[in-house]
C-alpha positions in Angstrom: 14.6 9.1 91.9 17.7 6.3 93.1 15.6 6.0 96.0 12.4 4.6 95.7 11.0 3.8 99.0 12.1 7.7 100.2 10.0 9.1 97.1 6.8 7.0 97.8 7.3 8.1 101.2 7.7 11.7 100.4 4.6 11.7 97.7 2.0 9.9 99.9 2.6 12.4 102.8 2.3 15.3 99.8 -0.9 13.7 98.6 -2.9 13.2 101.5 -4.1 9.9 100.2 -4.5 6.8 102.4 -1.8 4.4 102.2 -2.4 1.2 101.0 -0.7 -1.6 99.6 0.0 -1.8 95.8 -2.3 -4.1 93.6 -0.3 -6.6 91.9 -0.9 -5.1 88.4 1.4 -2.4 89.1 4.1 -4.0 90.7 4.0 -6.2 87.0 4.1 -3.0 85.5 6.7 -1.1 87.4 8.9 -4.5 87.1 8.7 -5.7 83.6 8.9 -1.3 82.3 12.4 -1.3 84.3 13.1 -4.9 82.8 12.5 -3.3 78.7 13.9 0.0 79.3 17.3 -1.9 80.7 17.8 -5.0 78.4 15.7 -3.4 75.4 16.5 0.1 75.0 16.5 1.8 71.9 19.6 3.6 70.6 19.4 7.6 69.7 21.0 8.2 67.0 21.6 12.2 65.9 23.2 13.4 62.5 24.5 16.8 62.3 24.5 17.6 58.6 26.0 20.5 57.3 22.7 21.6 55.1 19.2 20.5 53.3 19.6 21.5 50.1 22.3 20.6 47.5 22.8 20.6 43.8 24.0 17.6 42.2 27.4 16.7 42.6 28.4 18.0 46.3 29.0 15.9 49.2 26.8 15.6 52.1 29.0 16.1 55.2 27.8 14.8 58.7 29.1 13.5 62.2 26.9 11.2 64.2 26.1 11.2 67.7 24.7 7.8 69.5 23.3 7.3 72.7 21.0 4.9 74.7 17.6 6.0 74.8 17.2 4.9 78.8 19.1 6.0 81.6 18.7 2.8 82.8 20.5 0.7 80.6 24.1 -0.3 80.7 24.7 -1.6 77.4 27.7 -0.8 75.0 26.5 1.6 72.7 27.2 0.0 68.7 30.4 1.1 67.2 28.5 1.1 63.9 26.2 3.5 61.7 24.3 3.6 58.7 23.5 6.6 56.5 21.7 5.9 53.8 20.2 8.9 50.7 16.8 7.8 50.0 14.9 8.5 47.1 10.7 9.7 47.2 9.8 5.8 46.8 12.0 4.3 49.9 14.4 2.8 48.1 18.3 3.7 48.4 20.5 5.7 46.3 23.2 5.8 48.9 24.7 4.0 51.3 27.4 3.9 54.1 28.6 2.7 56.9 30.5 4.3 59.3 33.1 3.1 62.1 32.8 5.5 65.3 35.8 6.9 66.3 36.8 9.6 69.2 35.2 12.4 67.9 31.4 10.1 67.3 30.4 9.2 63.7 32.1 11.7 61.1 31.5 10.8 57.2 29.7 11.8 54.2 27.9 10.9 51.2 29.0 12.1 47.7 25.8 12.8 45.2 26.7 11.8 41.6 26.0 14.2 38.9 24.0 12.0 37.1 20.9 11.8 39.9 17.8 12.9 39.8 16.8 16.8 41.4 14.0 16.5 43.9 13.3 15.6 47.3 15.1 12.8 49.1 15.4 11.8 53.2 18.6 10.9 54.8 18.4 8.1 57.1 20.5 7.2 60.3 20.7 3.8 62.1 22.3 1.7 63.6 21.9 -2.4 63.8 19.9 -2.8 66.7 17.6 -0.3 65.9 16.5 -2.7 63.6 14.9 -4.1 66.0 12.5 -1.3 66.5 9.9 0.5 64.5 12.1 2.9 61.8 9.9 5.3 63.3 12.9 5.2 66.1 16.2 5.9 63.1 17.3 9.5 62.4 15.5 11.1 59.4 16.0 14.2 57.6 14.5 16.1 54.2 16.6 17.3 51.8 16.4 19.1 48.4 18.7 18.3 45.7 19.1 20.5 42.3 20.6 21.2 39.7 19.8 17.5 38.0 17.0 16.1 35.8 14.5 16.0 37.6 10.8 16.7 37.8 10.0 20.3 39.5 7.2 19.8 42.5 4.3 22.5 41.8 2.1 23.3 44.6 -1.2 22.4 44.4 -3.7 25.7 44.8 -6.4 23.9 46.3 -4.2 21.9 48.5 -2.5 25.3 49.8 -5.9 26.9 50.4 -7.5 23.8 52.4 -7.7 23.9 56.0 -7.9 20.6 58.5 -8.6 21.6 62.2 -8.1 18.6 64.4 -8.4 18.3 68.4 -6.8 17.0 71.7 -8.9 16.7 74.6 -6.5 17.0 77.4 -6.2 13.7 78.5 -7.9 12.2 75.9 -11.7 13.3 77.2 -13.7 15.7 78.9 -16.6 16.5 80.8 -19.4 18.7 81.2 -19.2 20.9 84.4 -15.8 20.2 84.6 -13.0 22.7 83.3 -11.3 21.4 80.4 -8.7 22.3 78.0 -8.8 20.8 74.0 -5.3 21.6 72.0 -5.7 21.8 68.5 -3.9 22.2 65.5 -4.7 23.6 62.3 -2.8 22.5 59.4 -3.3 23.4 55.0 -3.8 20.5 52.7 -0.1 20.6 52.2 0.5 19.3 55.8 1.7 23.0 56.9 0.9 24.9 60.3 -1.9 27.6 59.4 -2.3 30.6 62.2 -6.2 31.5 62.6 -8.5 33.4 64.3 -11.9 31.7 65.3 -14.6 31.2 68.1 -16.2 28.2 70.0 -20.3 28.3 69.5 -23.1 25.7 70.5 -25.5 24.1 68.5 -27.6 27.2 68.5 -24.7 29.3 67.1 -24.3 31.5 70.5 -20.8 32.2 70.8 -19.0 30.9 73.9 -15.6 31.9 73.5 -13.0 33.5 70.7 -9.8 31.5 70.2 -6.7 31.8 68.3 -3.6 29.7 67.7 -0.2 30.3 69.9 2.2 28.6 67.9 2.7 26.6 65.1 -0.6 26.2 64.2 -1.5 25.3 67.7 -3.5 26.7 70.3 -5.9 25.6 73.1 -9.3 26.0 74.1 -9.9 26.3 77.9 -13.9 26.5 79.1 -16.1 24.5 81.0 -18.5 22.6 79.3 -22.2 23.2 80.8 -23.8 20.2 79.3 -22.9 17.5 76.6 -24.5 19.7 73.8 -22.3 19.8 70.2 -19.8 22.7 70.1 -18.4 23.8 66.9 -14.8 25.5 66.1 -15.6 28.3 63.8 -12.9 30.3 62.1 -13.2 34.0 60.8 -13.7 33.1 57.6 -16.9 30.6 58.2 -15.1 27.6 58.3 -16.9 24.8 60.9 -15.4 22.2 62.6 -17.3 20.3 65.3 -15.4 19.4 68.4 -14.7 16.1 70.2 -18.4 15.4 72.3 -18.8 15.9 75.7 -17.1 12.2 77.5 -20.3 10.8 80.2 -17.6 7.7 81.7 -14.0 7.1 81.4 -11.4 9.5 83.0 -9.1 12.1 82.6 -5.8 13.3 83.7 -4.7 17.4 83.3 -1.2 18.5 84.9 0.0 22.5 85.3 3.1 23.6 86.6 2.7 25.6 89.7 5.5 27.0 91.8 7.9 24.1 91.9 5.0 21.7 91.4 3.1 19.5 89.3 -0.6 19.9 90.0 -2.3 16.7 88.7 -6.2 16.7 88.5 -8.3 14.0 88.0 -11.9 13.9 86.7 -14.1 11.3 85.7 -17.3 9.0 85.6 -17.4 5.4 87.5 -13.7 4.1 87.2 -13.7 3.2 90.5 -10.5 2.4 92.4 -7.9 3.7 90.0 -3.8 4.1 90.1 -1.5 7.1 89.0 1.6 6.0 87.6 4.5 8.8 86.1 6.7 7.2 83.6 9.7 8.9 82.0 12.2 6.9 79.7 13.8 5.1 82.0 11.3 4.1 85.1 8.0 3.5 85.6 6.4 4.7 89.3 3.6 4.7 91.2 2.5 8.0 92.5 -1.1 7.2 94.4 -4.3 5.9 94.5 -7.8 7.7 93.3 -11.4 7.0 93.4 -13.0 8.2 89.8 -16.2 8.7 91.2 -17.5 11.8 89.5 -15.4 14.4 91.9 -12.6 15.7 90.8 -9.0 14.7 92.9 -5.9 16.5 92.8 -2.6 15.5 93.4 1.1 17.4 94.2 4.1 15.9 92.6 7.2 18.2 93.3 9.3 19.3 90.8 12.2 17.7 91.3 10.8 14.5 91.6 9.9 14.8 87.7 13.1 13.6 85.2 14.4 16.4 82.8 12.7 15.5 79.3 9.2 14.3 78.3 7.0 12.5 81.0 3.9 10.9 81.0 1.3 10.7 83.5 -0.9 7.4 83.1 -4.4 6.5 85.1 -5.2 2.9 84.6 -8.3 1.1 86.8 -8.0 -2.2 88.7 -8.1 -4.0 85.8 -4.9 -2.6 84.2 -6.2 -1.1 81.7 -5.0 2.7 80.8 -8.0 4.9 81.1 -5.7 8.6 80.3 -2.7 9.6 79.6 -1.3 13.4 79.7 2.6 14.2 78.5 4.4 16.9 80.0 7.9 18.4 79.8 10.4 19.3 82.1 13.4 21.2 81.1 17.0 20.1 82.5 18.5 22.5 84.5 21.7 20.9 84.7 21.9 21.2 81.0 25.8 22.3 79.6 25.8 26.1 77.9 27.4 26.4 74.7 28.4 29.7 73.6 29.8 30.4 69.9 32.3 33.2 70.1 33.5 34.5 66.9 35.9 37.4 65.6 36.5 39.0 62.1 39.8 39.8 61.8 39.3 42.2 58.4 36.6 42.8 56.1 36.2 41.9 52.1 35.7 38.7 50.4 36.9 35.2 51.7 37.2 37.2 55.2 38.5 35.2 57.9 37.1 34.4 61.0 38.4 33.4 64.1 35.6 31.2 66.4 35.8 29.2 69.9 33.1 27.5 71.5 32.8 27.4 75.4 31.2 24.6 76.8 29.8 25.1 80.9 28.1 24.0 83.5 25.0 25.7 85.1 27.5 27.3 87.6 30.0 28.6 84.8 32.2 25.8 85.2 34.0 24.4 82.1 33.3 21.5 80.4 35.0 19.1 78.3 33.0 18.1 75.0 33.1 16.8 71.6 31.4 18.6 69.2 31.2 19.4 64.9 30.5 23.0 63.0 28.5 23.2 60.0 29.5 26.7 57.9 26.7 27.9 55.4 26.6 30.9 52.7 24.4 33.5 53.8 22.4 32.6 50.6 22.0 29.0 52.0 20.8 30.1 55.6 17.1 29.1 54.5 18.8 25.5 54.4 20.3 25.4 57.5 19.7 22.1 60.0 16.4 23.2 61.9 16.9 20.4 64.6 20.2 19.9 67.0 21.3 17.5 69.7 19.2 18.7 72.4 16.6 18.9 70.2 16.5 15.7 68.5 17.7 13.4 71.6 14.7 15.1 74.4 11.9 15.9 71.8 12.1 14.8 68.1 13.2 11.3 68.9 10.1 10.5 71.3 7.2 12.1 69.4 5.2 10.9 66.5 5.1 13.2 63.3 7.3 15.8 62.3 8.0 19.2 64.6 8.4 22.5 62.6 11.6 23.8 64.2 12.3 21.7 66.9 15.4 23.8 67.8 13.3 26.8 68.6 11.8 24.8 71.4 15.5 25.2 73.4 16.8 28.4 72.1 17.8 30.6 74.7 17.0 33.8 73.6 13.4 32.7 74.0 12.4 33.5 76.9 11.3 29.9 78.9 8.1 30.6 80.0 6.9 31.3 76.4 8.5 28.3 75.1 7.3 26.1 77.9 3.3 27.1 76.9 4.3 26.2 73.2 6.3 23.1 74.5 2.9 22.0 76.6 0.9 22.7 73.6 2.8 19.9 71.4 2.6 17.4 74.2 -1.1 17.5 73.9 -1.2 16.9 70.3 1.8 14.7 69.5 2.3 11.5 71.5 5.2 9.7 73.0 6.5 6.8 70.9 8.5 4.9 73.1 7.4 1.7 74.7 4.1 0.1 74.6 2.1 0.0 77.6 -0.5 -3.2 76.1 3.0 -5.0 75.7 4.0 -4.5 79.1 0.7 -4.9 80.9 0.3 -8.2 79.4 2.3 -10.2 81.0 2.0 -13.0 78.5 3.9 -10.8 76.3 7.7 -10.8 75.4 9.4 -7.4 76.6 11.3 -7.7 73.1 12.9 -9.6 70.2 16.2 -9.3 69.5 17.2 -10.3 65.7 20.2 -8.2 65.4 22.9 -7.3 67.7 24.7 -4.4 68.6 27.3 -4.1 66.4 30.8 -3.7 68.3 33.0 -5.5 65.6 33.0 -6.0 62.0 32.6 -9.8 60.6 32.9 -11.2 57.1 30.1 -14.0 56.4 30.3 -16.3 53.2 29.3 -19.6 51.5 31.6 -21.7 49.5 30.0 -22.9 46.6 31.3 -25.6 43.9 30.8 -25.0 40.0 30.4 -28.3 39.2 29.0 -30.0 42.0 26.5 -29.8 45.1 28.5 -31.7 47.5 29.8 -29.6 50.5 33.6 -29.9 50.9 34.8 -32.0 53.5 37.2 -29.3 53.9 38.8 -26.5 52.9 41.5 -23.4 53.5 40.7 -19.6 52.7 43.9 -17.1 52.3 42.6 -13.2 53.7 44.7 -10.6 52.5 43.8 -7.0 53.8 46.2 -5.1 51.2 45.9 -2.2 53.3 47.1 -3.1 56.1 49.6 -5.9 54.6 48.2 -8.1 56.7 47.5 -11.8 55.7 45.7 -14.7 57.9 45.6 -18.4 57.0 41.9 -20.2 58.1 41.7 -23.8 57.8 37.5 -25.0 58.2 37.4 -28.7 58.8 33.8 -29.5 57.3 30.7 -27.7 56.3 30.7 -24.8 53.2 29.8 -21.6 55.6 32.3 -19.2 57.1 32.0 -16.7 59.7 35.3 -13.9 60.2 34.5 -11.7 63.8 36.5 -9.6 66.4 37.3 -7.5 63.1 38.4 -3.7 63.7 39.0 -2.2 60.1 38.0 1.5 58.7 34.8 1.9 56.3 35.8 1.2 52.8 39.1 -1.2 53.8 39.1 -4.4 51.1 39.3 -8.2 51.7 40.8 -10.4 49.6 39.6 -14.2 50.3 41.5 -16.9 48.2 40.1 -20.5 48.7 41.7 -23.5 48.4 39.8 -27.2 48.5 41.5 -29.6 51.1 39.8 -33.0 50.3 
């Protein structure tokens, strides 16, 4: 992937499609994508909690863990978080902020006796991420009990609704074409449902029985005869009338295959059409199709594909995207960490001895930085159901929550079943980073930048004068940082606004400012 001209080299042999030069739209493309990804990256940002539930008056414990979101980008990560307890409406109980030191982000939140039980959402950012949808912060549910509070009852009806909604692979499909439609059934409650059911015409004649895989999700894989209505009906009578039958437009499918990527593309008068593969970092061009009502296939090897989500994306001469299909490869140079742990007697308050080994694929050991949550057995239901890997290659790139995100990279899964599950959520949840009508147009700015990374602290301040609206011609401000026993003399020649930078002080430290009037 360092070397593009080798890899364009290496997929037009692969794909047996006539060379030909580029059209201009996707040179804009491919430039102004690697221009955003490396001056306007987003920042990952993962808490580690030590729970999700809590009665009033604990502490909420947590280390942080920031990275850039492309590869691409060389820009000092912020040396700054903030964690902030909000309450069911969006506004704040809590708040912190936390300095980063060597072992990332470590702080925590005290809850006072006096708040309210229920359900509140911990939130993570940093400063620039401000500058991004808060779609892009660190969230996280918890319970709190114990105070006064009202208790949530569940809703009968809501529990016993059922919403069935679809995902054409690739956004459409076509009659006489094989096609595959995830779904995802879901109560009224916004929980996964498992079900039983069968695809039927408009006569009723059944054409297929289907059933979900995973989380609510499954897929239906047929090939449509003509653009007749199909229904989704479940065992217990329930209808639900599938996306119709697409007659123009395109659409892009991808299986893995023996090292491969087998991309097929089907579709109605598009015409001349590019294939681009975009991951978080790059933006490339992979070939050239006709969408002329036949369907073209095209190989992209394995390990020309970036660990993590990618996205296949067809758009016509035009530049406009006609399809869009995510997929998922998982990183084999991924580290192994193993929990090794040894009870040294048995009986209450026993204790345990742990270590944690960090590799390399080949065994090799590796340094790392980590944190331990410990739970009661009682309290295992409130364990953290996302971790690093988690959060940083899925959660943080996908709209809506993921029920148990972490089971997606357990190991003692086996792969292959958690690779169909893993290709059944990037059918029905989309990627969130980056918006391809921004960077298409190239009237567009790539980005706006109203806050900075944070890398030092700064004290900001007006002078104002009780008795009078005249600015001082000028003045002197004593700091005293007790702590520390530091003083600093500043002497401002005109003006009533102050700015303090460069500062490098733990969270909580106090500033004392003592002014004096020079005129």
């Amino acid at each position: 992937m360092k070397r593009p001209s080798i890899l364009f080299l290496l997929l037009t042999l692969l794909f047996g499609v006539e060379a030909r030069a580029q059209m201009p739209k996707v040179d804009t493309l491919v430039a102004r994508y690697g221009i955003q990804t490396a001056f306007f990256p987003s920042e990952k940002l993962f808490l580690h909690i030590d729970r999700t539930a809590y009665h009033v008056g604990e502490t909420i414990w947590f280390n942080g863990y920031l990275s850039n979101a492309g590869r691409a980008s060389s820009l000092a990560e912020s040396n700054f978080i903030y964690v902030e307890l909000l309450r069911s409406d969006g506004s704040v109980e809590e708040r912190v902020k936390i300095k980063r030191d060597g072992k990332g982000f470590p702080g925590h939140i005290d809850i006072d006796e006096d708040m309210p039980a229920g359900e509140y959402t911990l939130r993570a950012y940093t400063q620039w991420q401000m500058n991004f949808p808060d779609d892009y912060m660190f969230h996280q549910r918890l319970l709190v009990f114990g105070g006064a509070g009202r208790k949530e009852r569940t809703n009968p009806s809501k529990a016993e609704a059922l919403d069935v909604s679809f995902y054409p692979e690739g956004g459409r499909y076509f009659a006489g074409q094989p096609a595959r439609i995830g779904f995802k059934a879901m109560d009224g409650l916004g929980r996964s449902v498992e079900l039983d059911a069968s695809v039927v015409d408009a006569e009723g004649e059944e054409l297929m029985k289907v059933s979900t895989r995973h989380d609510g999700m499954g897929v239906i894989q047929f090939i449509p005869e003509d653009a007749g209505a199909l229904w989704l009906v479940t065992s217990g009578g329930r209808r639900f009338a599938l996306p119709p039958v697409s007659s123009e437009g395109a659409s892009v499918s991808v299986q893995a295959a023996s090292g491969r990527r087998m991309v097929r593309i089907v579709g109605n008068g598009a015409g001349r059409c590019n294939l681009l593969l975009r991951d978080i970092s790059s933006l490339r061009f992979v070939a050239e199709v006709v969408v002329d009502g036949t369907a073209k296939t095209v190989i992209i090897p394995e390990d020309a594909v970036s660990p993590g989500i990618n996205s296949l994306i067809l758009i016509d001469e035009k530049g406009r995207m006609l399809s869009e299909r995510l997929f998922f490869r998982y990183d084999a140079s991924a580290p192994a960490v193993q929990l090794k742990e040894t009870v040294t007697s048995a009986g209450p308050r026993t204790p345990v001895t742990a270590s944690i080994e960090l590799k390399d694929p080949s065994g090799a050991p590796l340094d790392g930085v980590c944190s331990v949550s410990v739970l009661r057995l009682s309290l295992a239901g409130a364990a953290q159901d996302d971790g690093i890997s988690s959060y940083m290659h899925l959660t943080s790139e996908l709209r809506g929550a993921i029920n148990d995100p972490r089971w997606y990279f357990d190991a003692s899964v086996p792969e292959k079943e958690r690779a169909a599950a893993l290709d059944m959520l990037m059918m029905i949840q989309g990627w969130s980073y980056y918006d391809m009508d921004v960077i298409a147009d190239s009237r567009s700015p790539l980005g706006k930048v109203r806050f900075a990374r944070e890398h030092m602290q700064y004290v900001r301040g007006k002078i104002s004068r009780p008795l009078s609206t005249r600015a001082p011609k000028k003045f002197s401000m004593l700091v005293l940082i007790p702590r520390l026993g530091a003083s600093r003399y500043v002497a401002v020649e005109e003006g009533r606004s102050f700015v303090m930078d460069s500062l490098d002080l733990e969270e909580g430290t106090g500033i004392m400012i003592k002014v004096k009037r020079d005129d």
